[in-house]
Backbone as JSON, one array per atom type, in Angstrom:
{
  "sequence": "XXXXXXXXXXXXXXXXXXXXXXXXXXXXXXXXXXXXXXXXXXXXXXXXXXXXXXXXXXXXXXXXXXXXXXXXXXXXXXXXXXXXXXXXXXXXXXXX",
  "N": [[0.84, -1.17, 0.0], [0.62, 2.06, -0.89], [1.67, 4.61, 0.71], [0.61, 7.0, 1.07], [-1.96, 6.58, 0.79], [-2.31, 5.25, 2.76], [-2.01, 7.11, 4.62], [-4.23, 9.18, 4.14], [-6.38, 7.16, 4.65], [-6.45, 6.12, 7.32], [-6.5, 8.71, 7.9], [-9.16, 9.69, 7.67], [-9.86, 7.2, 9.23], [-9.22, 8.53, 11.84], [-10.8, 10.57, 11.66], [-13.32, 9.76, 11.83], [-13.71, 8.25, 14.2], [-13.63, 10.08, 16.11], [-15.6, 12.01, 15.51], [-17.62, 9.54, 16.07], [-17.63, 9.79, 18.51], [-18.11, 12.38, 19.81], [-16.0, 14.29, 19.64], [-15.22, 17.45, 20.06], [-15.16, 19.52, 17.21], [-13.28, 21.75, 16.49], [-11.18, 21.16, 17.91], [-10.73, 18.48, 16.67], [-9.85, 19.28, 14.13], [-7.64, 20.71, 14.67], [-6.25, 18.43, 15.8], [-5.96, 16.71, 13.93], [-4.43, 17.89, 11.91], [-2.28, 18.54, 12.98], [-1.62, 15.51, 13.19], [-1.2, 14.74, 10.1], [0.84, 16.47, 9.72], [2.91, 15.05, 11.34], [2.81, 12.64, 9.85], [3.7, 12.96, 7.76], [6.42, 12.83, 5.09], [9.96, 11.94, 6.22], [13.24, 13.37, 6.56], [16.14, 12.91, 6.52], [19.91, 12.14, 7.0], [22.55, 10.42, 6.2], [25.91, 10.25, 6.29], [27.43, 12.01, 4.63], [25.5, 12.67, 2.72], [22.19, 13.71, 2.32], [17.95, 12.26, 2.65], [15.41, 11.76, 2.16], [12.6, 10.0, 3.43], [10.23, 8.08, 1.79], [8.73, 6.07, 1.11], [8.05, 4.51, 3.76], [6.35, 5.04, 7.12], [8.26, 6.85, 9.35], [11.08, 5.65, 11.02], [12.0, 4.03, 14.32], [10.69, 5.9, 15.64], [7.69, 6.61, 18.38], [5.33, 7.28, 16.49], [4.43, 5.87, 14.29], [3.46, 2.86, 14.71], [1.48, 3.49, 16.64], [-0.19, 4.8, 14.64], [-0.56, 2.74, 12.92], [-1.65, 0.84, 15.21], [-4.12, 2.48, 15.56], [-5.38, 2.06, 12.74], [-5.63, -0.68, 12.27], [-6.64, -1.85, 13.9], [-9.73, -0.4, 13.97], [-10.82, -1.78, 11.93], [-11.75, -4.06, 12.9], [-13.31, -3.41, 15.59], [-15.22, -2.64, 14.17], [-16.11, -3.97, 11.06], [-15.33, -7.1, 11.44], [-16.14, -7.46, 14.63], [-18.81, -7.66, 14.1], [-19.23, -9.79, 12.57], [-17.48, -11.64, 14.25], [-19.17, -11.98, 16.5], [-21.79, -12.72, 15.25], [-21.38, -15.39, 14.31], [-20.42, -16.38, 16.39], [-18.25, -16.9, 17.39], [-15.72, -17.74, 19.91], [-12.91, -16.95, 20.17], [-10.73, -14.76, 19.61], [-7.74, -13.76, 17.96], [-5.13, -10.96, 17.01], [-2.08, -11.15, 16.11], [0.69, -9.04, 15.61]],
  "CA": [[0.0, 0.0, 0.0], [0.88, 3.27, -1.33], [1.84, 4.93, 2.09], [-0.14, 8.38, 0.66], [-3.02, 6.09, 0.74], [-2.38, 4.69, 4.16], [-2.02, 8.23, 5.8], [-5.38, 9.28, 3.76], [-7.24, 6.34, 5.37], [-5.98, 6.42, 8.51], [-6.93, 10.5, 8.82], [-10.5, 9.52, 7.43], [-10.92, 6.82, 9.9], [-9.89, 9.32, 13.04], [-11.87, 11.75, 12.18], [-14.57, 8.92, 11.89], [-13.92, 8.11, 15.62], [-13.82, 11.5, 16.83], [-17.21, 12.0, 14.9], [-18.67, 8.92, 16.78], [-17.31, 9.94, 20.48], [-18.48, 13.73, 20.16], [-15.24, 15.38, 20.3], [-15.4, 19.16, 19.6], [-14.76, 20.26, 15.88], [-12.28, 22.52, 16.37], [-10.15, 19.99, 18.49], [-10.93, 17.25, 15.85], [-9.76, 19.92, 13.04], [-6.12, 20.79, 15.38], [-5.32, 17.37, 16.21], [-5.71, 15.98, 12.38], [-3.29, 19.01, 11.42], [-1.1, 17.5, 13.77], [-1.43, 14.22, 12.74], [-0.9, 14.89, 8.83], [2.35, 16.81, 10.0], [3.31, 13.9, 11.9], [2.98, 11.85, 8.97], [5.24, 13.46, 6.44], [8.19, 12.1, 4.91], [10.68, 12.26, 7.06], [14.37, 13.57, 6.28], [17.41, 12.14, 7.58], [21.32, 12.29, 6.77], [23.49, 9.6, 6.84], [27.19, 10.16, 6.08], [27.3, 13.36, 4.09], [23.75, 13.04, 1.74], [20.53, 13.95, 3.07], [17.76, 11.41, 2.2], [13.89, 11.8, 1.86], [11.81, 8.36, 3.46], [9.23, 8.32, 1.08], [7.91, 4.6, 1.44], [7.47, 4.15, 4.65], [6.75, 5.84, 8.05], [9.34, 7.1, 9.88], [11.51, 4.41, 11.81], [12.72, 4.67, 15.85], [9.64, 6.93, 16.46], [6.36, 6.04, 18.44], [4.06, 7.5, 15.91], [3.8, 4.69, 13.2], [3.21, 2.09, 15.77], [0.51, 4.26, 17.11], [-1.02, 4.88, 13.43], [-0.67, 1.3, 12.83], [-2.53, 0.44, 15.58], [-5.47, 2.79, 14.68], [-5.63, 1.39, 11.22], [-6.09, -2.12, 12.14], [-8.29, -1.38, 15.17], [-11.04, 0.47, 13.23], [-11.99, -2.65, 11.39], [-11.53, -4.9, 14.34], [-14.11, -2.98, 15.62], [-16.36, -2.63, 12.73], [-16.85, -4.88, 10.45], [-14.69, -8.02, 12.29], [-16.78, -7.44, 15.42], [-20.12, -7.89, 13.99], [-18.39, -10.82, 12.08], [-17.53, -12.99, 15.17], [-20.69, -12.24, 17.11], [-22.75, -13.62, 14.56], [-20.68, -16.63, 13.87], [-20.16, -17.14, 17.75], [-16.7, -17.0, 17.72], [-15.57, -17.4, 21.42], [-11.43, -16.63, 20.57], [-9.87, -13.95, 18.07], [-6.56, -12.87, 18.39], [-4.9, -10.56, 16.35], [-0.71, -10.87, 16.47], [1.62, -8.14, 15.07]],
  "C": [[0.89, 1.24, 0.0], [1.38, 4.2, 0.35], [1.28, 6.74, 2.1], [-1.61, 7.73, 0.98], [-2.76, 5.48, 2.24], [-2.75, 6.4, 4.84], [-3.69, 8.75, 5.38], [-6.51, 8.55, 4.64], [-7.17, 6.43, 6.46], [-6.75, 8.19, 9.06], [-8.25, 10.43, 8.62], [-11.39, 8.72, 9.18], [-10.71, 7.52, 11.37], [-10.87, 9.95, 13.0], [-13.53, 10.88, 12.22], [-14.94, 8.83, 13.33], [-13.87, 9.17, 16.28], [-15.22, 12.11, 16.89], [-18.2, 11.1, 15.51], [-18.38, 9.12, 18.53], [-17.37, 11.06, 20.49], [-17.41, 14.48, 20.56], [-15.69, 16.44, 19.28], [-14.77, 19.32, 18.25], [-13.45, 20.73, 16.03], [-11.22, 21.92, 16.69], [-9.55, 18.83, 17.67], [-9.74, 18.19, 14.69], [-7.76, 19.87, 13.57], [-5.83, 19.03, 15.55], [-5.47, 16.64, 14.72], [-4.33, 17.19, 11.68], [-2.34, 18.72, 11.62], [-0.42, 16.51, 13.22], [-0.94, 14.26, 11.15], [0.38, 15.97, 8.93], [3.23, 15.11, 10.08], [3.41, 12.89, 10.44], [3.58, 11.6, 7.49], [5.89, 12.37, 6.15], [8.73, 12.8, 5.43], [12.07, 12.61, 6.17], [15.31, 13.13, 6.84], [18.53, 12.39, 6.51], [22.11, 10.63, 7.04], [25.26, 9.79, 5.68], [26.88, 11.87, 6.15], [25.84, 13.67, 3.17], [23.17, 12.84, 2.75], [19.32, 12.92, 1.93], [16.24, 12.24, 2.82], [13.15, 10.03, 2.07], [10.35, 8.69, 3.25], [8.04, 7.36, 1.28], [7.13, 4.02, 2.49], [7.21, 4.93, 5.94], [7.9, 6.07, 8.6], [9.73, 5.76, 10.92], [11.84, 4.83, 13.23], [11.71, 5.47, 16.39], [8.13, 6.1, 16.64], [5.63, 6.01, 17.68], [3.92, 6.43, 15.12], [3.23, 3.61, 13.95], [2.09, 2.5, 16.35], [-0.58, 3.85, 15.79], [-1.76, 3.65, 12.78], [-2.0, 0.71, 13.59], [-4.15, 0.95, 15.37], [-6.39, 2.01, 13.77], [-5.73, -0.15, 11.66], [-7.28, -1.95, 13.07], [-9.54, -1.1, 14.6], [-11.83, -0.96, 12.47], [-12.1, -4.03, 12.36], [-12.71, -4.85, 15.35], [-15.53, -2.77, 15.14], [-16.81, -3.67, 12.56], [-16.05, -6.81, 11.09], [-15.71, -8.12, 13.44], [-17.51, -8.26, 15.18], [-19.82, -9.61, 13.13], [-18.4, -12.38, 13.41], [-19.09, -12.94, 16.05], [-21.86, -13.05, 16.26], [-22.54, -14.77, 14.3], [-20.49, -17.38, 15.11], [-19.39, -17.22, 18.29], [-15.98, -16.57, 19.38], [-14.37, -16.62, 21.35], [-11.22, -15.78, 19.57], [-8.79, -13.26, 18.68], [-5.78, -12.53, 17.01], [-2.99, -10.82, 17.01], [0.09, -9.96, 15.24], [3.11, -7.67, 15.3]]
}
């Protein structure tokens, strides 16, 4: 996955959950601003060239790990949920 298309989805489905837990607009509006900072390409150096990480999130930092978890969560939630309840399913475990 395109990692333009991950951050896209990902900012859709906060503001989805922000939208179903009544946070305040304006709050919702600042902390996605945030978050689509946060999710840049990152820059880095190693030797003497400077380098542009285009592909993937940034490495060594909490946030992807964070984002990550979002993005799987949301349908875990969703459509997975309604999934095992109907089927009965006593166990689901997700490993990552």
């Amino acid at each position: 996955m395109c990692l333009e298309v991950f951050v896209r989805e990902l900012l859709e489905i906060i503001e989805i959950v922000f939208y179903q837990n009544g946070l305040v607009v304006e709050l919702n509006q600042e902390i996605i601003k945030h978050l689509k900072i946060k999710a840049q390409p990152n820059y880095f150096q190693y030797k003497y060239a400077q380098y542009i990480q285009e592909e993937v999130l940034a490495l060594g930092v909490p946030t992807p790990s964070i984002f990550t978890e979002i993005y799987l969560k949301y349908p875990e939630n969703t459509k997975i949920f309604n999934i095992l309840t109907k089927h009965h399913v006593v166990v689901y475990v997700r490993y990552v």
